[in-house]
mmCIF entry with sequence, helices, sheets and N, C-alpha, C, O atoms, coordinates in Angstrom:
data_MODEL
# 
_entry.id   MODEL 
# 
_entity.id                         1 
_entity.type                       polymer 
_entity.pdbx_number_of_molecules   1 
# 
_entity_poly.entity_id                      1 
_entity_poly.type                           'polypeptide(L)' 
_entity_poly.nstd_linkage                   no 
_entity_poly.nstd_monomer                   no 
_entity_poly.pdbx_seq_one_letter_code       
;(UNK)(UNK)(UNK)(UNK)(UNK)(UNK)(UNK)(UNK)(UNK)(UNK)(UNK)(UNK)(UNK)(UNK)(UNK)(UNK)
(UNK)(UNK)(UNK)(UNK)(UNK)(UNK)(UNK)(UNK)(UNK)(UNK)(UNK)(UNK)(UNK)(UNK)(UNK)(UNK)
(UNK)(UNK)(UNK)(UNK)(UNK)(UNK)(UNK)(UNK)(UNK)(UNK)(UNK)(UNK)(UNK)(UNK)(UNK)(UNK)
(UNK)(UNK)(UNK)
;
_entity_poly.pdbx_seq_one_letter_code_can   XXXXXXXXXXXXXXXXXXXXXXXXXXXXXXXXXXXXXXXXXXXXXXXXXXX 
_entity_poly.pdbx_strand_id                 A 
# 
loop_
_entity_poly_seq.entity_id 
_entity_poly_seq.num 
_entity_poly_seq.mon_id 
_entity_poly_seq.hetero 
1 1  UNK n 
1 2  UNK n 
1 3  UNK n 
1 4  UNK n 
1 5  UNK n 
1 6  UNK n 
1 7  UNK n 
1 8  UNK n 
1 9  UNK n 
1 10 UNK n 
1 11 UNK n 
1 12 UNK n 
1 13 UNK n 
1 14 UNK n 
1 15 UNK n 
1 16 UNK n 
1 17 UNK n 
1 18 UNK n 
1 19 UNK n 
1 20 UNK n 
1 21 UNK n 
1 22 UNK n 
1 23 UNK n 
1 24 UNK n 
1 25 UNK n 
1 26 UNK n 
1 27 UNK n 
1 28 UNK n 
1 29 UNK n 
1 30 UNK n 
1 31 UNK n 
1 32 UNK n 
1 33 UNK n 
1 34 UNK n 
1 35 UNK n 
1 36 UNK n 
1 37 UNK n 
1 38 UNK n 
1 39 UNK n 
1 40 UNK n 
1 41 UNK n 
1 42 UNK n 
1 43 UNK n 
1 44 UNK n 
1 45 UNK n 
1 46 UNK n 
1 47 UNK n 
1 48 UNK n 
1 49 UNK n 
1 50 UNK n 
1 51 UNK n 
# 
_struct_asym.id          A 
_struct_asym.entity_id   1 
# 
loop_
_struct_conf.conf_type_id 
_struct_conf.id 
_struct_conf.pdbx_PDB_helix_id 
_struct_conf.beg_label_comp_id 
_struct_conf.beg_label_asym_id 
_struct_conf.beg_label_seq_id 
_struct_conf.pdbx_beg_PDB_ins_code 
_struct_conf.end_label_comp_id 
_struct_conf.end_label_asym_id 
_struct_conf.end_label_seq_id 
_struct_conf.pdbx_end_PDB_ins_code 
_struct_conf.beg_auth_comp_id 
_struct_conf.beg_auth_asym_id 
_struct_conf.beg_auth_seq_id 
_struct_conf.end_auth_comp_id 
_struct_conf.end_auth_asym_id 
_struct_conf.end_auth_seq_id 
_struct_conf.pdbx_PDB_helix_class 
_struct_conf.details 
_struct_conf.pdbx_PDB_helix_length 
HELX_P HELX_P1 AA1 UNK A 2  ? UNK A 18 ? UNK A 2  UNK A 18 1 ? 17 
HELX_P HELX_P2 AA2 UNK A 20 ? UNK A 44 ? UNK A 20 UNK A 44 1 ? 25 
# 
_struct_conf_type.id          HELX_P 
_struct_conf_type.criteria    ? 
_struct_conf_type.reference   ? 
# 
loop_
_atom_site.group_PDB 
_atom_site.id 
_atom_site.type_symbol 
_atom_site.label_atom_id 
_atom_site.label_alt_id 
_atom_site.label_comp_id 
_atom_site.label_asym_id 
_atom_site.label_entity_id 
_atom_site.label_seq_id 
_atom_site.pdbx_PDB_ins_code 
_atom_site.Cartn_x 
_atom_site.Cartn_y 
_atom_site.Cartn_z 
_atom_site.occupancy 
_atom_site.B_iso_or_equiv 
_atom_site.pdbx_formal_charge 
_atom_site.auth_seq_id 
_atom_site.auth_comp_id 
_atom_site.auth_asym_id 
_atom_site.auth_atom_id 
_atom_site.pdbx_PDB_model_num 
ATOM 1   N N  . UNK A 1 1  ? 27.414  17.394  23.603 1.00 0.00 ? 1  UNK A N  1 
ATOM 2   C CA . UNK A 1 1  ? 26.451  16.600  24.324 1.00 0.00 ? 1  UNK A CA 1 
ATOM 3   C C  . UNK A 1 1  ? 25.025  17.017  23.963 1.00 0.00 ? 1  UNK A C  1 
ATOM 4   O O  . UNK A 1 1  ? 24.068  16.259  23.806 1.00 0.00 ? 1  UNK A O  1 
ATOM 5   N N  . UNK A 1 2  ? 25.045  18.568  23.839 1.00 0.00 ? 2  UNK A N  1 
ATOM 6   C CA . UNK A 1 2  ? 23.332  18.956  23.252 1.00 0.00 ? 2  UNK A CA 1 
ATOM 7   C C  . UNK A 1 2  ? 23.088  18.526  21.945 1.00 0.00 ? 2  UNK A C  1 
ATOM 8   O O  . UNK A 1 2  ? 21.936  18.274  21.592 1.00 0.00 ? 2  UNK A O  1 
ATOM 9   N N  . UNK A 1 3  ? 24.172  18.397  21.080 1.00 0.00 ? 3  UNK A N  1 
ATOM 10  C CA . UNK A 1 3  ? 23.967  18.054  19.794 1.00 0.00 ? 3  UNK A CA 1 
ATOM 11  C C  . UNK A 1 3  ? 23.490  16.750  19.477 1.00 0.00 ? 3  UNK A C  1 
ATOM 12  O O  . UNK A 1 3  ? 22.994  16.596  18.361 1.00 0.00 ? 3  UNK A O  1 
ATOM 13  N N  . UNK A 1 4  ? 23.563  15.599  20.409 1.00 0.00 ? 4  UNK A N  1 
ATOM 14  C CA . UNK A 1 4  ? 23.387  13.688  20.617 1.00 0.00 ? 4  UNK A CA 1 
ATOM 15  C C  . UNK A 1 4  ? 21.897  13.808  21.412 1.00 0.00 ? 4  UNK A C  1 
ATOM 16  O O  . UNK A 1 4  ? 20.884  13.286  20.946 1.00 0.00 ? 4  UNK A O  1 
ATOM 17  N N  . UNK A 1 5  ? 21.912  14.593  22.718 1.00 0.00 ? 5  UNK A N  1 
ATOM 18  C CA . UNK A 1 5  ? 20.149  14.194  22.641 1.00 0.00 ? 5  UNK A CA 1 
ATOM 19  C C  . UNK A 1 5  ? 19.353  14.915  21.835 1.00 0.00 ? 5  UNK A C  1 
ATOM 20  O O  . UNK A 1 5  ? 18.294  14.333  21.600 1.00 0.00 ? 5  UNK A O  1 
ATOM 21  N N  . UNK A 1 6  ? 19.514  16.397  21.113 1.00 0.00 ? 6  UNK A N  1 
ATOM 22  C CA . UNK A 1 6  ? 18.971  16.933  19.631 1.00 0.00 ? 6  UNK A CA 1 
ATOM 23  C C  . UNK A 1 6  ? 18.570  15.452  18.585 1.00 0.00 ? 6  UNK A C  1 
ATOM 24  O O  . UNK A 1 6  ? 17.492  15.131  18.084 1.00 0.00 ? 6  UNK A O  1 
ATOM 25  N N  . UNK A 1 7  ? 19.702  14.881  18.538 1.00 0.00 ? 7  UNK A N  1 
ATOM 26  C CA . UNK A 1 7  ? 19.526  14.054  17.265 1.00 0.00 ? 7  UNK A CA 1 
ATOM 27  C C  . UNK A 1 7  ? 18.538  12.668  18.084 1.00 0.00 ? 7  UNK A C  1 
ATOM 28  O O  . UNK A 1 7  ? 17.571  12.246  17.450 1.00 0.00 ? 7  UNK A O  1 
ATOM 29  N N  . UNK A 1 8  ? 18.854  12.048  19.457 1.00 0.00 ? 8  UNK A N  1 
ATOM 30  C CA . UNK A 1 8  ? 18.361  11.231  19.684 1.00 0.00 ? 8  UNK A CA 1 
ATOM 31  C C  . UNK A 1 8  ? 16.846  11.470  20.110 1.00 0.00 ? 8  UNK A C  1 
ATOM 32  O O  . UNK A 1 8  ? 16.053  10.558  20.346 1.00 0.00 ? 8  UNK A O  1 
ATOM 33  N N  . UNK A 1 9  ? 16.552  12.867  20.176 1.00 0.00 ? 9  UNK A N  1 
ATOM 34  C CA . UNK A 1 9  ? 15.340  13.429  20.598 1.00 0.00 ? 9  UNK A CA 1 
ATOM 35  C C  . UNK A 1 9  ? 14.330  13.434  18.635 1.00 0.00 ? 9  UNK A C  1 
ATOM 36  O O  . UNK A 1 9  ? 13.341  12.847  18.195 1.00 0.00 ? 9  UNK A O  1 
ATOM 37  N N  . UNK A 1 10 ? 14.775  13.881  18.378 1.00 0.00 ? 10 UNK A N  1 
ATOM 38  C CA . UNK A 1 10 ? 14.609  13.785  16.453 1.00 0.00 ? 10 UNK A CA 1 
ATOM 39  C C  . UNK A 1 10 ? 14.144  12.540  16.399 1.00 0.00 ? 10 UNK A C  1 
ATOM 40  O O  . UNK A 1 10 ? 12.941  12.295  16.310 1.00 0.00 ? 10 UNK A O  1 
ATOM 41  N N  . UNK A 1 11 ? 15.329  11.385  16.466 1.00 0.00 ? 11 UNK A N  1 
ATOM 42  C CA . UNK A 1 11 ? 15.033  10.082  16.078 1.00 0.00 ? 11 UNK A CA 1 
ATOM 43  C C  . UNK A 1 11 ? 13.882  9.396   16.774 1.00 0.00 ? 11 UNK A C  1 
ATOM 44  O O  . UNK A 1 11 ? 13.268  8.497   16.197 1.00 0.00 ? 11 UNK A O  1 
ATOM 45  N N  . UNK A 1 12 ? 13.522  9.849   18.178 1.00 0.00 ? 12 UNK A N  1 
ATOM 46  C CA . UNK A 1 12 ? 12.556  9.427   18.736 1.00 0.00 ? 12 UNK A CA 1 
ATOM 47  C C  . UNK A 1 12 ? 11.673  9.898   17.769 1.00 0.00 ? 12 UNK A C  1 
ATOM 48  O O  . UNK A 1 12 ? 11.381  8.981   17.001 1.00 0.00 ? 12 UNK A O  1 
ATOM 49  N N  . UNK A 1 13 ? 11.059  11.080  17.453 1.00 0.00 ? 13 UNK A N  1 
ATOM 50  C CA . UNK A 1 13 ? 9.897   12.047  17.179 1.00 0.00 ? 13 UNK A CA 1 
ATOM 51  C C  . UNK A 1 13 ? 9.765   11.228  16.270 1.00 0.00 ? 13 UNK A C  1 
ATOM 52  O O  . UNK A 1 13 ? 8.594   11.083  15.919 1.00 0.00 ? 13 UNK A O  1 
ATOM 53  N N  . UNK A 1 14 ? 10.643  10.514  15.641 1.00 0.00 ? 14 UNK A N  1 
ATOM 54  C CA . UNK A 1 14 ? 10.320  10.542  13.909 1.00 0.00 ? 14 UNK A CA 1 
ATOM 55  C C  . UNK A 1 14 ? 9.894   8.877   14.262 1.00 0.00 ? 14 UNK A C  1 
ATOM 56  O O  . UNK A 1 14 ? 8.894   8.338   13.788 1.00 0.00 ? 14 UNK A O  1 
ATOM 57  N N  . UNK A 1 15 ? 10.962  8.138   15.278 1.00 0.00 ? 15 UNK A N  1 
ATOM 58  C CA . UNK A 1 15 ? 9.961   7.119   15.282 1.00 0.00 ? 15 UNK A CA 1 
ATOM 59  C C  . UNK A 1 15 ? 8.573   6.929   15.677 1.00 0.00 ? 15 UNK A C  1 
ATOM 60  O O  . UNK A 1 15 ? 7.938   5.961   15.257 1.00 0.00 ? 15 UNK A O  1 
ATOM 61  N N  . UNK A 1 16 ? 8.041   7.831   16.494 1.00 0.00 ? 16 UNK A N  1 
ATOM 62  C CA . UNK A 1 16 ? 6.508   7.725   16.848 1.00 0.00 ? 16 UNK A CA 1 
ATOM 63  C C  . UNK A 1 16 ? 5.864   8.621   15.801 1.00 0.00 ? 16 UNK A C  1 
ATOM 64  O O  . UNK A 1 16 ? 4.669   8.818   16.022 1.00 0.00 ? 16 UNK A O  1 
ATOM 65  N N  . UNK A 1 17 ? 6.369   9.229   14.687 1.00 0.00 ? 17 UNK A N  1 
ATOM 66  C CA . UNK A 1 17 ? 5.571   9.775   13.506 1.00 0.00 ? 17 UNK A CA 1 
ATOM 67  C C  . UNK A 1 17 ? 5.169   8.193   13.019 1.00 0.00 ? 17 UNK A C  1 
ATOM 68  O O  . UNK A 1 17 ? 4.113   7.561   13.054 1.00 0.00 ? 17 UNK A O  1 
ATOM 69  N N  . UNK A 1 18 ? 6.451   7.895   12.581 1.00 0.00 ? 18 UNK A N  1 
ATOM 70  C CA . UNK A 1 18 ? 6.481   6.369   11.478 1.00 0.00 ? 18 UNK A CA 1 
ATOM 71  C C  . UNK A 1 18 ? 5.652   5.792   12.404 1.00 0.00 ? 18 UNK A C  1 
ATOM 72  O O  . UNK A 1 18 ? 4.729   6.596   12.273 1.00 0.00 ? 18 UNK A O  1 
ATOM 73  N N  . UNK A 1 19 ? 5.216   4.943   13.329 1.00 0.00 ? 19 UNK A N  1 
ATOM 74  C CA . UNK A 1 19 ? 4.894   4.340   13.638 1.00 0.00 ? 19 UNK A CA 1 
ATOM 75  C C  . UNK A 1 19 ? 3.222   4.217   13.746 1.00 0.00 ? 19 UNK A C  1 
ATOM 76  O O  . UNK A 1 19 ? 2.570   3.176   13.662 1.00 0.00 ? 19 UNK A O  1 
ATOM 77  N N  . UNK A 1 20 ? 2.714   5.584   13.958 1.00 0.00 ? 20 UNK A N  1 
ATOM 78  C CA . UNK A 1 20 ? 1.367   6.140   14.135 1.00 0.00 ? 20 UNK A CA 1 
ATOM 79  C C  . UNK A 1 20 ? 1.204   6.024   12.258 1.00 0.00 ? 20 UNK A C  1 
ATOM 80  O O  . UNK A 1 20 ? 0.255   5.417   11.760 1.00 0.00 ? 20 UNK A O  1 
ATOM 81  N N  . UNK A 1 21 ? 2.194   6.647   11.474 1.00 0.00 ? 21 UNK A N  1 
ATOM 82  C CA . UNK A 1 21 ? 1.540   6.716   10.166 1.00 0.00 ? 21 UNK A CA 1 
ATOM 83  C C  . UNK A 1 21 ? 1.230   4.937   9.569  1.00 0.00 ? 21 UNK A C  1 
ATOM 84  O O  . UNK A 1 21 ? 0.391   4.713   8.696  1.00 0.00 ? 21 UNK A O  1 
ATOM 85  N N  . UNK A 1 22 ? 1.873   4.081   10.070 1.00 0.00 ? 22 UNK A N  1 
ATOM 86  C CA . UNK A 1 22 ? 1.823   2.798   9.777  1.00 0.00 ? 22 UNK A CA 1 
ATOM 87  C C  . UNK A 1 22 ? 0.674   2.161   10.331 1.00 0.00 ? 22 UNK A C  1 
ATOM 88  O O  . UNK A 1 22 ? -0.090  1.613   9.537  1.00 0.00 ? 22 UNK A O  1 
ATOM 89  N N  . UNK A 1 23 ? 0.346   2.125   11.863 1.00 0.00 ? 23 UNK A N  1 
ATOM 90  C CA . UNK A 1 23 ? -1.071  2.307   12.367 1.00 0.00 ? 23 UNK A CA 1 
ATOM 91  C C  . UNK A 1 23 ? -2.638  2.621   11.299 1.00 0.00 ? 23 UNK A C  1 
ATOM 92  O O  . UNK A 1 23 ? -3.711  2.063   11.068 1.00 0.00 ? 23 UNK A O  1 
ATOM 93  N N  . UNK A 1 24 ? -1.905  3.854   10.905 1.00 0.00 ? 24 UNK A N  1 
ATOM 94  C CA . UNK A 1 24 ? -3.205  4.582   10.379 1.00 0.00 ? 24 UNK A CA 1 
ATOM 95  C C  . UNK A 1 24 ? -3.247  3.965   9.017  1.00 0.00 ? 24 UNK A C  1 
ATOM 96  O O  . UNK A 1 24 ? -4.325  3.693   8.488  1.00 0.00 ? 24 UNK A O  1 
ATOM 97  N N  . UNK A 1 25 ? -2.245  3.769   8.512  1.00 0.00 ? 25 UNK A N  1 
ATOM 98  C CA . UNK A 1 25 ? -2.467  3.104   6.872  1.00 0.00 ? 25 UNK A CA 1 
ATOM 99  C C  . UNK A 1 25 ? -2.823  1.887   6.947  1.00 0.00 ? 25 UNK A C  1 
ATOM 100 O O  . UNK A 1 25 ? -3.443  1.437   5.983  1.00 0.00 ? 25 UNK A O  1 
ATOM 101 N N  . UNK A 1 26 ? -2.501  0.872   8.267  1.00 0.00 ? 26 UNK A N  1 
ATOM 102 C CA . UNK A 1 26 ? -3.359  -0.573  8.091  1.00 0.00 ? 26 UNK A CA 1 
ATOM 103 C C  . UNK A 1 26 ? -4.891  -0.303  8.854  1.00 0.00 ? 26 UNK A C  1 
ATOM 104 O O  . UNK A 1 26 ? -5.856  -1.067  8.872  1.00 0.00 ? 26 UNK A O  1 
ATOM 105 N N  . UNK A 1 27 ? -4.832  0.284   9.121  1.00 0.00 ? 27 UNK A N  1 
ATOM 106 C CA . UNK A 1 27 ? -6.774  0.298   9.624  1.00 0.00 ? 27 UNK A CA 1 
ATOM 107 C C  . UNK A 1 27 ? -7.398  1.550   7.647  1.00 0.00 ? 27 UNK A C  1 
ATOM 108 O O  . UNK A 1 27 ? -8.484  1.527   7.069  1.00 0.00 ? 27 UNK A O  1 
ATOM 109 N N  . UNK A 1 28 ? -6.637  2.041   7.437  1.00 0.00 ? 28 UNK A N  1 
ATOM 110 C CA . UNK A 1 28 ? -7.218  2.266   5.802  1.00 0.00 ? 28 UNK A CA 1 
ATOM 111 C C  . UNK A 1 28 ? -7.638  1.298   5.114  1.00 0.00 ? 28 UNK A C  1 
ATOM 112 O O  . UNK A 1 28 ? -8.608  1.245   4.358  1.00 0.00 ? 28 UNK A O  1 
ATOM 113 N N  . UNK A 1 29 ? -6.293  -0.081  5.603  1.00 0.00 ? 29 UNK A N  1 
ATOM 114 C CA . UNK A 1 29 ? -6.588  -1.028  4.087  1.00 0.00 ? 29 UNK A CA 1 
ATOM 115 C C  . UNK A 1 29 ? -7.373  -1.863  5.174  1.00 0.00 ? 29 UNK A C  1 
ATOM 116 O O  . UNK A 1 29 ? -7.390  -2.938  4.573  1.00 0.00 ? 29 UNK A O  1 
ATOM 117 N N  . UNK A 1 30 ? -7.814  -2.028  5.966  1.00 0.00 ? 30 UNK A N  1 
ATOM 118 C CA . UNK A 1 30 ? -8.900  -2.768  6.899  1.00 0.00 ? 30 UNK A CA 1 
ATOM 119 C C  . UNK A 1 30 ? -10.097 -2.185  6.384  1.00 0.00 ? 30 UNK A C  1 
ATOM 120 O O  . UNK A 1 30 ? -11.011 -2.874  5.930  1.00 0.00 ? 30 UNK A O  1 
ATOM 121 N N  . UNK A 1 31 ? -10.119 -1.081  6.432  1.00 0.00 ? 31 UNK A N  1 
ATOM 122 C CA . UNK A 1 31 ? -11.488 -0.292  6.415  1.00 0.00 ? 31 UNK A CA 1 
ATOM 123 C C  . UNK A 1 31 ? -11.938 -0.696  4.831  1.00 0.00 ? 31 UNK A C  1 
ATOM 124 O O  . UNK A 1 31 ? -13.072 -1.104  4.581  1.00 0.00 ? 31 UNK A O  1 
ATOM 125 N N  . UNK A 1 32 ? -10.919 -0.531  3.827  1.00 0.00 ? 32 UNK A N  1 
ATOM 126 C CA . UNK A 1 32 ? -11.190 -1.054  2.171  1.00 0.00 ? 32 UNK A CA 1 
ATOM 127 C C  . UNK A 1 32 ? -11.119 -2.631  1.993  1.00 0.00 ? 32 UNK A C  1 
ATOM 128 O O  . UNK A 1 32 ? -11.288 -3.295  0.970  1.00 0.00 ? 32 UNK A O  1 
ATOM 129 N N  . UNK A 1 33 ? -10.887 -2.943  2.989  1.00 0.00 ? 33 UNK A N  1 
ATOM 130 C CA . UNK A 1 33 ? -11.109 -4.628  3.029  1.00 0.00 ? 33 UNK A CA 1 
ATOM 131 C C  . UNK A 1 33 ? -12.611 -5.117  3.320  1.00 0.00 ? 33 UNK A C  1 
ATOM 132 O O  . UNK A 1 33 ? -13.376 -5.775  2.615  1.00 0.00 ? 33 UNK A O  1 
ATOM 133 N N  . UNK A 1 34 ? -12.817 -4.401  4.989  1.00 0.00 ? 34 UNK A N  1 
ATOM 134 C CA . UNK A 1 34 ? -14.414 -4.600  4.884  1.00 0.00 ? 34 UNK A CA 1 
ATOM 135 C C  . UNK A 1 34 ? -15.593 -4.440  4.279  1.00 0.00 ? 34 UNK A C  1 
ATOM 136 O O  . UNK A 1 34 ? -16.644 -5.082  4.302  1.00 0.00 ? 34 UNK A O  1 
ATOM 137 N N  . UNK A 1 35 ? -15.045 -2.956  3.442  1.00 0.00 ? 35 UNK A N  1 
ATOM 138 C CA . UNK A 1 35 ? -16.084 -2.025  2.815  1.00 0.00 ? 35 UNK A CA 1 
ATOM 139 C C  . UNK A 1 35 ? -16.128 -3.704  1.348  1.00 0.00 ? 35 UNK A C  1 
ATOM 140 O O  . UNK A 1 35 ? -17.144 -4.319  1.022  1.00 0.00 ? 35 UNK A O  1 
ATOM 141 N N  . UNK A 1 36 ? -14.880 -3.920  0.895  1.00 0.00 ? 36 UNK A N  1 
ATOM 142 C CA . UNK A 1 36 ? -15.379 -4.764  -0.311 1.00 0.00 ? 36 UNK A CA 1 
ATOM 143 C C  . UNK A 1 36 ? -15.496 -5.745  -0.060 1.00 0.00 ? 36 UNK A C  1 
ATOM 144 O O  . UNK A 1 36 ? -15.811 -6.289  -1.118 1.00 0.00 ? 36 UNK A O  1 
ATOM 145 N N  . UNK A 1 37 ? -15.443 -6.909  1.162  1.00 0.00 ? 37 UNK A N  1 
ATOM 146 C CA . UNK A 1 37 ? -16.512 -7.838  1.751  1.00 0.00 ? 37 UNK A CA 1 
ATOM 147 C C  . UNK A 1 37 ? -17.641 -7.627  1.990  1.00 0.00 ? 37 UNK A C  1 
ATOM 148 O O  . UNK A 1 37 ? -18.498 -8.281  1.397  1.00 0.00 ? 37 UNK A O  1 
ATOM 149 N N  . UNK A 1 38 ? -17.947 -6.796  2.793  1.00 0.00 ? 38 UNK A N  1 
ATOM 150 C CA . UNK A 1 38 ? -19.584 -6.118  3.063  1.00 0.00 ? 38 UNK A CA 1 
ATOM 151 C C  . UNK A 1 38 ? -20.585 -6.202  1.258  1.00 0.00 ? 38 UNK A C  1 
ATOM 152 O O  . UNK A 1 38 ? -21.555 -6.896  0.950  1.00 0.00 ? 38 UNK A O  1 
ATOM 153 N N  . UNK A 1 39 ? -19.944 -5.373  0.586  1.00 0.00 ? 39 UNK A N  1 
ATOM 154 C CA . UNK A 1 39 ? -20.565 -5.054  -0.798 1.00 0.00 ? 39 UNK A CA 1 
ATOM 155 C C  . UNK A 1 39 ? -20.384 -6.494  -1.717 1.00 0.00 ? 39 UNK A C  1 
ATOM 156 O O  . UNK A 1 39 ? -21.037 -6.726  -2.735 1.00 0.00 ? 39 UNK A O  1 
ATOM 157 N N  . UNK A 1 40 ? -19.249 -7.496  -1.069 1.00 0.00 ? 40 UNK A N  1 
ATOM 158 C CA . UNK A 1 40 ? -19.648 -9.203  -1.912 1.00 0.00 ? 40 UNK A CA 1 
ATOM 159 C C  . UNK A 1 40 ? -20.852 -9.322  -1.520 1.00 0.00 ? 40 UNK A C  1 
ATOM 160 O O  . UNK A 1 40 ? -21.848 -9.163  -2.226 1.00 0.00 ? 40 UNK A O  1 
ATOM 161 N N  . UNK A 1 41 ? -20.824 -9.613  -0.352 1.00 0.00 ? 41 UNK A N  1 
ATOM 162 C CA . UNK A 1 41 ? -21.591 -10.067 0.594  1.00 0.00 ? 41 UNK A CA 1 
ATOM 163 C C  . UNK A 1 41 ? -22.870 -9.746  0.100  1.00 0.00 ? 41 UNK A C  1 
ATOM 164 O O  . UNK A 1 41 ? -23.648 -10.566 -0.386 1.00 0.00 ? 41 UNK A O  1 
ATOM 165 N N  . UNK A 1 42 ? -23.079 -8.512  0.235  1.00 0.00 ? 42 UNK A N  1 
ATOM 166 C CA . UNK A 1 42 ? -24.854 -8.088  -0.475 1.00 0.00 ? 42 UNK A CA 1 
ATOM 167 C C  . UNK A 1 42 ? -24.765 -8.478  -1.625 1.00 0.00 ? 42 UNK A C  1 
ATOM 168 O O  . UNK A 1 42 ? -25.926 -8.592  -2.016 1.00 0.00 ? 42 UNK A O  1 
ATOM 169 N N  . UNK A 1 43 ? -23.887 -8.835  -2.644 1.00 0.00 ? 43 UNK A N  1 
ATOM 170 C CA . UNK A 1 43 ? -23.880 -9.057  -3.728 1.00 0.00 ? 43 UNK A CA 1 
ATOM 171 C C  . UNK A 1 43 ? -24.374 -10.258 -4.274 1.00 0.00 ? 43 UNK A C  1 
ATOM 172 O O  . UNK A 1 43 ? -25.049 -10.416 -5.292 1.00 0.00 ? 43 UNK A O  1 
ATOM 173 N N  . UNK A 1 44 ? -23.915 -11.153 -3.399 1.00 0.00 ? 44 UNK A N  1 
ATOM 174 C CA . UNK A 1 44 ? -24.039 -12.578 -3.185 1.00 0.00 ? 44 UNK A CA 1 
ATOM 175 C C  . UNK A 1 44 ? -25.459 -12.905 -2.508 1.00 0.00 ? 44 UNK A C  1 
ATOM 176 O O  . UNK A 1 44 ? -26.065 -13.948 -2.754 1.00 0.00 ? 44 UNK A O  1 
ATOM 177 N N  . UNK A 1 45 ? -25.788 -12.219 -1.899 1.00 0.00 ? 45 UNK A N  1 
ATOM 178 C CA . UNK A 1 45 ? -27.252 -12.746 -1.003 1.00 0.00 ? 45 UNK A CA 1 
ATOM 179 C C  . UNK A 1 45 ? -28.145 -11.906 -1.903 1.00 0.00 ? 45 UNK A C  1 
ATOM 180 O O  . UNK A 1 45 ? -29.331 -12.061 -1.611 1.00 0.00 ? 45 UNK A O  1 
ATOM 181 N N  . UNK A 1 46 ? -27.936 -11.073 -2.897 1.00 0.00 ? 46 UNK A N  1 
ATOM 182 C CA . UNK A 1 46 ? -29.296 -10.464 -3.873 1.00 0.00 ? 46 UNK A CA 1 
ATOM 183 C C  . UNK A 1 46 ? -29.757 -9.387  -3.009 1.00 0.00 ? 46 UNK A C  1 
ATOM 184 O O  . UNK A 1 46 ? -30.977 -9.223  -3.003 1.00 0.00 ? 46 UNK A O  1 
ATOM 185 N N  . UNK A 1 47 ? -29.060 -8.619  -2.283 1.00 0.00 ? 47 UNK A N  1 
ATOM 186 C CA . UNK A 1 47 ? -29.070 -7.500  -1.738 1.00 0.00 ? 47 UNK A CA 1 
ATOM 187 C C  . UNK A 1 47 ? -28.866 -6.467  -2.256 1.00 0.00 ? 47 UNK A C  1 
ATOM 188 O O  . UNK A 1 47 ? -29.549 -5.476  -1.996 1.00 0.00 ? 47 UNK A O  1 
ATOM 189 N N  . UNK A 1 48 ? -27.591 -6.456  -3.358 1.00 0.00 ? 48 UNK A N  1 
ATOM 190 C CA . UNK A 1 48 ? -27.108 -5.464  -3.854 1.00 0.00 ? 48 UNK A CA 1 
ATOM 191 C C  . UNK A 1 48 ? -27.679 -4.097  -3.740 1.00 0.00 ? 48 UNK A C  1 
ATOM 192 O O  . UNK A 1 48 ? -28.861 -3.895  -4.019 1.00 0.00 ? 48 UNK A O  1 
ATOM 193 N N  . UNK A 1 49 ? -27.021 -3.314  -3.408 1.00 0.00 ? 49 UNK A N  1 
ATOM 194 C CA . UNK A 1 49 ? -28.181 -1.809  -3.745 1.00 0.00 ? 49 UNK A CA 1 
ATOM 195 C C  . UNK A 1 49 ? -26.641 -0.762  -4.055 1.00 0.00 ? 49 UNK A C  1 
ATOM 196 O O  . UNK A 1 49 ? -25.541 -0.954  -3.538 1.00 0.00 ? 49 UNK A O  1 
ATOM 197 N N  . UNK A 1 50 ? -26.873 -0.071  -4.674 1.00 0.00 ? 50 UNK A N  1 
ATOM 198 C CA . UNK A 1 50 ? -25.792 0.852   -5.102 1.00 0.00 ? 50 UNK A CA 1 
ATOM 199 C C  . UNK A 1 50 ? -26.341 2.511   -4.296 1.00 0.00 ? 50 UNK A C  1 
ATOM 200 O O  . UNK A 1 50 ? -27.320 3.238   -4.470 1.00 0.00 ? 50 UNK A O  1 
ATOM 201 N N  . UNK A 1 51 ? -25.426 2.559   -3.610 1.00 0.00 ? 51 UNK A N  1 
ATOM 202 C CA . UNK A 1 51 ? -24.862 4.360   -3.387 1.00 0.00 ? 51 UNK A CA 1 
ATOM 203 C C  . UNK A 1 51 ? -24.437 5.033   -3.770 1.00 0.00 ? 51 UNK A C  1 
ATOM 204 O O  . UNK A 1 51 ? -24.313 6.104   -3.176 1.00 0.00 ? 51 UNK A O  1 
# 
């Protein structure tokens, strides 16, 4: 019986790892989405300026 909530205690952990790491990797490709709209954007209006 300790050995089934061990494993069902595991499977939880690992689903709220996966789930937070999936979280965090779509606000990455959000964040590289805006960053290369933002930089059209100045690109397009003759803003451009390089960092």
């Amino acid at each position: 019986m300790d050995f089934l909530i061990g494993i069902l205690l595991f499977c939880g952990l690992f689903a709220i790892y996966d789930a937070i790491r999936k979280v965090n990797n779509n606000i990455l490709n959000q964040t590289e989405e805006l960053k290369k709209l933002r930089e059209e954007m100045n690109y397009k209006n003759g803003r451009y300026r390089c960092k």
